[in-house]
N, C-alpha and C positions, 0 to 999 in steps of 0.2 A: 495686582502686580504692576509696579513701574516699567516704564521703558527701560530704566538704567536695568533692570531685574529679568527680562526679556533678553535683552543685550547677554549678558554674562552666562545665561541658560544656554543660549545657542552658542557662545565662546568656549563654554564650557563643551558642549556637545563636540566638539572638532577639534579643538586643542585637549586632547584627551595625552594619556602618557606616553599610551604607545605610539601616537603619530608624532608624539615629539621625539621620541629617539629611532623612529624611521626615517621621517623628513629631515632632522635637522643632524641626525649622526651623532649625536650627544646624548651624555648622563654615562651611568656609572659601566654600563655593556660595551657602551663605545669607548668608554679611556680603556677598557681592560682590552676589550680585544686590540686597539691601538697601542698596548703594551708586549702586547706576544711580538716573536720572532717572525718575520715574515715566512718560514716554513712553520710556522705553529698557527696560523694562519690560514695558511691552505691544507694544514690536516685538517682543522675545525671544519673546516669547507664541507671537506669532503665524507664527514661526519666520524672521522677517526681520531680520539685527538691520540689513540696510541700508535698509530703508524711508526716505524722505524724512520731516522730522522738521521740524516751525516753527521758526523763529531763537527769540531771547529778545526780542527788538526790531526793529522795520525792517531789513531789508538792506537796504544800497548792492549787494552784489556775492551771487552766486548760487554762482559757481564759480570756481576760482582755476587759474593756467598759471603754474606758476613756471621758470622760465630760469635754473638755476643753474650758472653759468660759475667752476667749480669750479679752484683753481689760485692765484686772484687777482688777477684783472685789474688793469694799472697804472691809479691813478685818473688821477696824473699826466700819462699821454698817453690817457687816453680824456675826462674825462668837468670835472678841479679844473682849471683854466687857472693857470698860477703864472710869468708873464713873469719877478718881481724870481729865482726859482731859475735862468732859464735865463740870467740875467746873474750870477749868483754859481758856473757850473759851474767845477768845479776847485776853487773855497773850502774852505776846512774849517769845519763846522756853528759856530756858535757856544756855546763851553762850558757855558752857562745852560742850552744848547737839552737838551744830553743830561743833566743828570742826573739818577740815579736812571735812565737807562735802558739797559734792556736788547736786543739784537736777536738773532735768531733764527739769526744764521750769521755777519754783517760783526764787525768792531771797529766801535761806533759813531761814532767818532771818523774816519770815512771823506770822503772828499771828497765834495759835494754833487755832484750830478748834474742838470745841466737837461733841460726837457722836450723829448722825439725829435721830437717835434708839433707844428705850431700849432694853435691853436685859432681857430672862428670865431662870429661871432654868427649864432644862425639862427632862423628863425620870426617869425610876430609876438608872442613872449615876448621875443626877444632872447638866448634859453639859449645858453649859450658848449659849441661842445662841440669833438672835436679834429676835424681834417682826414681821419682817419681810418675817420669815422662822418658817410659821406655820406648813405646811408639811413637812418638815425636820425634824420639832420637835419630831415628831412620830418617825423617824428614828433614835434617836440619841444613844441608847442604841446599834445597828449595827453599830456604826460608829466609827471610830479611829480619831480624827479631829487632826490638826497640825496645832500650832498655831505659829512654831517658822524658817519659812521657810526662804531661804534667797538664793539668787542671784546675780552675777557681772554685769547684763545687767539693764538699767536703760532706755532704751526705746524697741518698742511695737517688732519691726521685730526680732532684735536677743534676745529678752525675748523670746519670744515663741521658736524661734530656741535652745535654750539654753534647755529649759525644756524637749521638744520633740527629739533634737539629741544630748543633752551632749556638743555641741559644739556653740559656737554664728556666725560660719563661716558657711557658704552655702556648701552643697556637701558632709556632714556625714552622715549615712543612721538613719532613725527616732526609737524611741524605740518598733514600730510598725513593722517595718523592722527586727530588731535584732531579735524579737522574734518570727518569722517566720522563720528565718532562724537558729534559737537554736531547734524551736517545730516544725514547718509542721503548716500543715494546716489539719482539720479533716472534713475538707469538700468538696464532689466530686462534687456538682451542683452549688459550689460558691465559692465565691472569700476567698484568707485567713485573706485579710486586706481592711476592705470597712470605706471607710468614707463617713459622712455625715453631712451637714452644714446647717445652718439658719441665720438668721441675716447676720450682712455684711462678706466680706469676712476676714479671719487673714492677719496680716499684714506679716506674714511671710508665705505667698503662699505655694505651695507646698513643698516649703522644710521641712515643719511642718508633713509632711509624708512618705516624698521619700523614696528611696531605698537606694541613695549615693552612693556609691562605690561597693555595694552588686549587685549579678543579679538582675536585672527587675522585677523577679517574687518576690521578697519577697517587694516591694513597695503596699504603699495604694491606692485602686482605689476609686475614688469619685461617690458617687452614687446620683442623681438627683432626686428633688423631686416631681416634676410630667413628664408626657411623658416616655419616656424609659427611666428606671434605669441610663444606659450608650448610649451615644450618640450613634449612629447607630446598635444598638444590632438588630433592624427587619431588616429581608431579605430584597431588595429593590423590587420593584411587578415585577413578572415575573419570583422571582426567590425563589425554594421553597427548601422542609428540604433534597431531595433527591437529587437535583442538587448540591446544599452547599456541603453535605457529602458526595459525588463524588471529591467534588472539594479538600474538608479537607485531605480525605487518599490521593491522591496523592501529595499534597503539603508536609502531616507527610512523605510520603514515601524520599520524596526529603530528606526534612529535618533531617532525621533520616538516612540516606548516608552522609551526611554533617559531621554529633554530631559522625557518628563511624571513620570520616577522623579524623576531626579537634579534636574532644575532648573537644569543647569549651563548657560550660555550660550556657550558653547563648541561645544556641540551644535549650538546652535540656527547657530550659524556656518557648524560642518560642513555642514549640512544645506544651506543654504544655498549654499558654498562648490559643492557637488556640482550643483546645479540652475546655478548661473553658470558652469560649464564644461561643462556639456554645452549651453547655448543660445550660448557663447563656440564652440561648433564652427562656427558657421557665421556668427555676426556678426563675429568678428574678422580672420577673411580678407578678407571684403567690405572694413571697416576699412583696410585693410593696403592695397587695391588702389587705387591713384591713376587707372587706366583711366577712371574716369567727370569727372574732373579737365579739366579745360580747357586746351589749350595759354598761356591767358594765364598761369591762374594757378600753372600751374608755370615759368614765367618770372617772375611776381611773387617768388615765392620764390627762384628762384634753382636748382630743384631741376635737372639735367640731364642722370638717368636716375632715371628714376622708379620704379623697381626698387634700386637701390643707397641703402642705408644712410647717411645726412647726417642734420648736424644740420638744415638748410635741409629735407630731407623730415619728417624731425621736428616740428618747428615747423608744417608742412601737418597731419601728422594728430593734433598736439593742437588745433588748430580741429576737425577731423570727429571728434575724441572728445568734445569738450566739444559738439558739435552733437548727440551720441548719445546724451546726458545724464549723462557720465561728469561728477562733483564736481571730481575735482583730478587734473591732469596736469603730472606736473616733469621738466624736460629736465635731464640733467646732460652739461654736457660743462665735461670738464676738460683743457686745455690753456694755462692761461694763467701757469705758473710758469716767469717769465720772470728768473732768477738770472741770465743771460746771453743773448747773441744776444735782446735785449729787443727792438732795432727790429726786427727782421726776424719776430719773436717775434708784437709786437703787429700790427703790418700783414698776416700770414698769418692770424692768428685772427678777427681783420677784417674780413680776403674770405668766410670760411667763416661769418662769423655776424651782420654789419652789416644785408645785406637780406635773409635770413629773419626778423630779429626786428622789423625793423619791418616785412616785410611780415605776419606774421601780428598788427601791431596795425591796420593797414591795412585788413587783411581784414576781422578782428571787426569792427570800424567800417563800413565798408562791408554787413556784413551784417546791423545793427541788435545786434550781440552785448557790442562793449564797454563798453556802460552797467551790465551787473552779471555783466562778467568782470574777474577783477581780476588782472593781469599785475607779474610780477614780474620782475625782470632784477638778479643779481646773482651777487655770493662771497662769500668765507669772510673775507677781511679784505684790507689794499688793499698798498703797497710805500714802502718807503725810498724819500725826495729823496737819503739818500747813496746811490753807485755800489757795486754788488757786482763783483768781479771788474776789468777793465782800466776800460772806458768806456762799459759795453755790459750792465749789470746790474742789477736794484734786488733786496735782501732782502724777506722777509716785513714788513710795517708791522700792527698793528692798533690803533694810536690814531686811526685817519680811516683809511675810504674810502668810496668814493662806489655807490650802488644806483639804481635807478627802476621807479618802479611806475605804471600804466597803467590807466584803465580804474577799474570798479567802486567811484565813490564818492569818486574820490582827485580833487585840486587838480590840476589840469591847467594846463600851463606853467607851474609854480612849482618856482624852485631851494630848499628848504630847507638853512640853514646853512655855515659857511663855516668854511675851513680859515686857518691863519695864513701867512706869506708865502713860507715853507718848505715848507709844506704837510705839517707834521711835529705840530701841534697841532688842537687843533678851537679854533677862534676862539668862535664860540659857535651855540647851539641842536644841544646835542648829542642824539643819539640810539643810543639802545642796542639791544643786539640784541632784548632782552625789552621793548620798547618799539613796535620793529618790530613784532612778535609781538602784542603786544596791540591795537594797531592795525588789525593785519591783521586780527585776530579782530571787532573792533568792525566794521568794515566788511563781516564774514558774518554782523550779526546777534548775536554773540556777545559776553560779556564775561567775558575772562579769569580774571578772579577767581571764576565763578560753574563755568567748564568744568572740574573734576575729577572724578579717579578716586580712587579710594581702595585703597591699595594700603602693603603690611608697616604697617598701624597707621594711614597718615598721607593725608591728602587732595592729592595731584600735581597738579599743572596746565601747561601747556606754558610760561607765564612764570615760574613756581614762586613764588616771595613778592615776586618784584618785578614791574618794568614798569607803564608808566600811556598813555591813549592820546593821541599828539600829534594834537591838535587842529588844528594847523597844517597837516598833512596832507589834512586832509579838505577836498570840495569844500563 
């Protein structure tokens, strides 16, 4: 072995990785944690990166329930009233109306189809909504409804990915995400972002939640609806609370050696991650169990077994999660891709989700909660006035459809924007999904522009360089 060979052995031995990003505060741990906010910062510190964290300005809204009815609901027969369509059924669209357009399955060039529905006026706003949404009706006076929504995706996986992370590409963190990592979480026995599903799965799987490029800990964790909340949450037999947390402190011990070497917040996650599942042993059953529930209120809902898995039981325990001080709870149920068998389609989807969702805006109100809860109710993008199939179908639409949001700061009884007579344009006061988004954000306190990460070179944000907030919106 040479001198030169000797030299580089012992160079090597002491310029090792880790003493380079201890000594010198560089490489990829130190630009990211030099990217967090100085209060995100000293959560890491402090081994919590969920701690509750100050808005940037006032909230309206604390915590958010989003109800994402995944599929596409027709806006048509739910929510836009369009009498001159259902005198023009059978017509063929007028040729100005299509061009330049594309749809997602039909020829556009298909005959016009009118609405399956009537609609009716309800409230003292007078909101028009269909025959279909008896219990919503009640609600319509708390409701801000948007009728003039609109999107670049035109089919089901990057619609949802679009709405949920601002991007139609896999791998940006969900708006569930961003807002855990802008607020904390203000709850010590559970998780800060739980989701929960019925009907079939979204076609845009977990990315419809994730985290993205964000630590671990600000991602939604999926909660089950019978058996244990989370897949292996019970000790396995033989093995009890006192042996587990023998086993916890010396693993935090470890761990907490690591997060003071490295500085990785990652750690500081783990760490965390490990303490939220062993005190989720025993708060998330509690959670889970409707026994202490009141015969009324599980007829409010609609629930009728209270053991069996619904979107209607669903909607019951994101009020007792957001009571527990869980940040953000999204329901996904997706059943509303109604290509065919649409009447029969939207009036089934109806009964299963009309009076859970307005009983749990019902509730929150009733309970003093929806003043800075802020509810969400929507999809991914809305359906053709042409017919898919015989007489009985609508394609995917995403130039207009229609959402509503509840609660938390928003204009209550006010329809925003209007579609054109076809129900095929936005007449005017459009809104985009990145608009939605920064909105929603502005009403946690938040401004969009301000909430990034920094991540391969560049500063991320959940509206990314667009979006502005509608002012019309707000109360």
């Amino acid at each position: 072995m040479t001198i030169r060979d000797d030299c580089r052995t012992e160079c090597a031995r002491y310029l090792t990785r880790r003493w380079f990003l201890r000594e010198c505060g560089v490489g990829l741990a130190g630009i990211a944690l030099g990217t967090l906010r100085a209060n995100e910062s000293a959560t890491a510190r402090s081994g919590n990166p969920l701690a509750p964290r100050q808005s940037e300005f006032a909230a309206k809204a604390k915590r958010v329930i989003y109800l994402f009815h995944a599929g596409a609901p027709s806006q048509l027969e739910l929510f836009d009233p369009k009498p001159e369509l259902w005198k023009l059924d059978g017509t063929l669209p007028p040729a100005h109306l299509l061009e330049g357009y594309r749809a997602a399955f039909i020829n556009p060039n298909s005959a016009l189809l009118g609405p399956k529905y009537s609609f009716v006026s309800r409230g003292q706003c007078g909101m028009e909504l269909s025959e279909m949404l008896p219990h919503t009706a009640k609600i319509v006076d708390d409701l801000c409804l948007i009728r003039s929504m609109h999107t670049e995706a035109v089919n089901h996986a990057p619609g949802q990915i679009l709405m949920n992370t601002g991007a139609q590409q896999f791998g940006r963190p969900s708006f569930g995400a961003w807002t855990l990592y802008g607020l904390g979480s203000e709850s010590d026995d559970l998780l800060g972002y739980v989701v929960l599903t019925s009907a079939k799965g979204t076609s845009g799987g977990a990315s419809n939640y994730g985290c993205g490029f964000l630590p671990t800990s600000y991602g939604g964790i999926p909660f089950r609806g019978t058996g244990d909340p989370i897949l292996y949450l019970s000790n396995p037999n033989g093995f009890d609370n006192e042996t587990q947390r023998a086993s916890l402190d010396s693993l935090r011990r470890l761990n907490e050696l690591a997060l003071a070497d490295a500085g990785d917040p990652e750690i500081a996650g783990r760490i965390q991650s490990y303490e939220t599942a062993f005190r989720l042993q025993s708060s998330a059953p509690e959670l889970m169990d409707l026994a202490g529930e009141t015969k009324d209120v599980l007829e409010q809902y609609g629930i009728k077994d209270a053991n069996e898995s619904s979107y209607a039981r669903n909607c019951l325990l994101a009020r007792r999660l957001i009571e527990r001080g869980v940040r953000f709870v999204q329901l996904f149920h997706e059943a509303w891709d109604q290509h065919g068998n649409l009447t029969n389609g939207v009036k089934r989807n109806c009964e299963k989700t009309d009076q859970p969702s307005a009983a749990l805006v019902q509730d929150l109100k009733q309970r003093g909660l929806l003043d800075d809860t802020l509810v969400i109710w929507g999809g991914e993008f809305g359906r053709t006035p042409m017919v898919q199939g015989t007489n009985d179908g609508r394609d995917h639409h995403n130039r207009c459809f229609s959402i509503w949001l509840a609660g938390g700061g928003v204009r209550a009884g006010h329809v925003h924007g209007e579609t054109d007579t076809f129900g095929f344009n936005i007449a005017h006061d459009p809104i985009h999904v990145h608009d939605l988004n920064a909105t929603l954000l502005h009403l946690l306190g938040l401004d969009h522009t301000r909430l990034t990460h920094r991540f391969q070179g560049r500063d991320f944000r959940l509206t990314d360089v667009h979006g502005r907030v509608v002012r019309d919106l707000l109360a």
